[in-house]
C-alpha positions as CSV (number, residue, x, y, z in Angstrom):
1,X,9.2,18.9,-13.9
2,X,6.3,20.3,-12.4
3,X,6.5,22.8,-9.3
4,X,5.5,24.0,-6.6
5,X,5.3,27.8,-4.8
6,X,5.3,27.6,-1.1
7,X,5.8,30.4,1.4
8,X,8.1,29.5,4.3
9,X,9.8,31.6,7.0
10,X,13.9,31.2,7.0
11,X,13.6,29.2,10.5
12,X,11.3,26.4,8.6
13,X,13.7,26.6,5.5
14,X,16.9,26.5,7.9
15,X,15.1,23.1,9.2
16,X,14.4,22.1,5.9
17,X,17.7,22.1,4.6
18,X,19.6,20.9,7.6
19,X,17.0,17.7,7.7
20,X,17.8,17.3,3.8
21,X,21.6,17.6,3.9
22,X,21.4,14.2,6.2
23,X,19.2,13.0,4.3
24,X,21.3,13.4,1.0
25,X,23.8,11.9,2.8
26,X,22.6,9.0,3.8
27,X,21.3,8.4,0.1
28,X,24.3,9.0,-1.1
29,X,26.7,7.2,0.6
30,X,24.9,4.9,3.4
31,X,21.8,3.5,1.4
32,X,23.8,2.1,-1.5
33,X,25.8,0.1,1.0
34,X,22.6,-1.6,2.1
35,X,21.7,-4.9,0.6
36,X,18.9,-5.0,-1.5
37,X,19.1,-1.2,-2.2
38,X,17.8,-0.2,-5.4
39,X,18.4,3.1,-6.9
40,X,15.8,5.2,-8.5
41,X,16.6,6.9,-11.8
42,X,17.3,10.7,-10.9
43,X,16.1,10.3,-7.2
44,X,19.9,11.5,-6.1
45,X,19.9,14.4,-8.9
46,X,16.5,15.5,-7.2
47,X,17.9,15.5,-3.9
48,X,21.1,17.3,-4.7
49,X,18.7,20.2,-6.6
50,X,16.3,20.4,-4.0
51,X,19.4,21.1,-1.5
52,X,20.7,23.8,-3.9
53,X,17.1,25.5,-3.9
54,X,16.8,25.6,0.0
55,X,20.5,26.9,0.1
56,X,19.6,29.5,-2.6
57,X,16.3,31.1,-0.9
58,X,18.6,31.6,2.5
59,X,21.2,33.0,0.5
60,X,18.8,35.3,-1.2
61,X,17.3,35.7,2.3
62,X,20.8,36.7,4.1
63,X,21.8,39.5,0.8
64,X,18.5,41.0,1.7
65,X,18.6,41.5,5.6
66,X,22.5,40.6,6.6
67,X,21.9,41.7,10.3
68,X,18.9,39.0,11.3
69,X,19.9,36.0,9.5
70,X,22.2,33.5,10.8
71,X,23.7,30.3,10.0
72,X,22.0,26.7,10.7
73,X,23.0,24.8,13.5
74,X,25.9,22.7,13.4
75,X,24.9,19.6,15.4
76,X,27.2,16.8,13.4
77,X,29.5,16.4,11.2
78,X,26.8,15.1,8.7
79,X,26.2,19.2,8.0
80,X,27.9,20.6,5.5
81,X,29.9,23.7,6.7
82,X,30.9,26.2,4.1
């Protein structure tokens, strides 16, 4: 797999990931209920890594300067909440 180095500030990656976990949801459980829905080979194994990589850079993000990060927003119940 090829890849890709951006630089993004922790508001853009907090927007990121909370536009992806919907995203992944609806792939995951909404799409496949549609009719003529056809699944692509490792597009949901993609999805879920690409989630995990967001999730790890604010992770490594909030270890490094505790005081100024803070959590995404919650706005559904489509958000996961750890």
């Amino acid at each position: 797999m090829q890849s890709i180095h951006l630089r993004l500030a922790v508001d853009q990656i907090k927007a990121l990931l909370e536009i992806s976990h919907v995203q992944l949801f609806h792939l995951k459980y909404l799409d496949p209920k549609i009719p003529g829905y056809k699944a692509e080979p490792g597009e949901l194994k993609a999805a879920e890594s690409a989630v995990r990589v967001l999730e790890a850079a604010l992770q490594e993000d909030r270890l490094r300067t505790p005081s100024a990060w803070e959590a995404p927003a919650r706005r559904g119940l489509l958000v996961r909440v750890k």
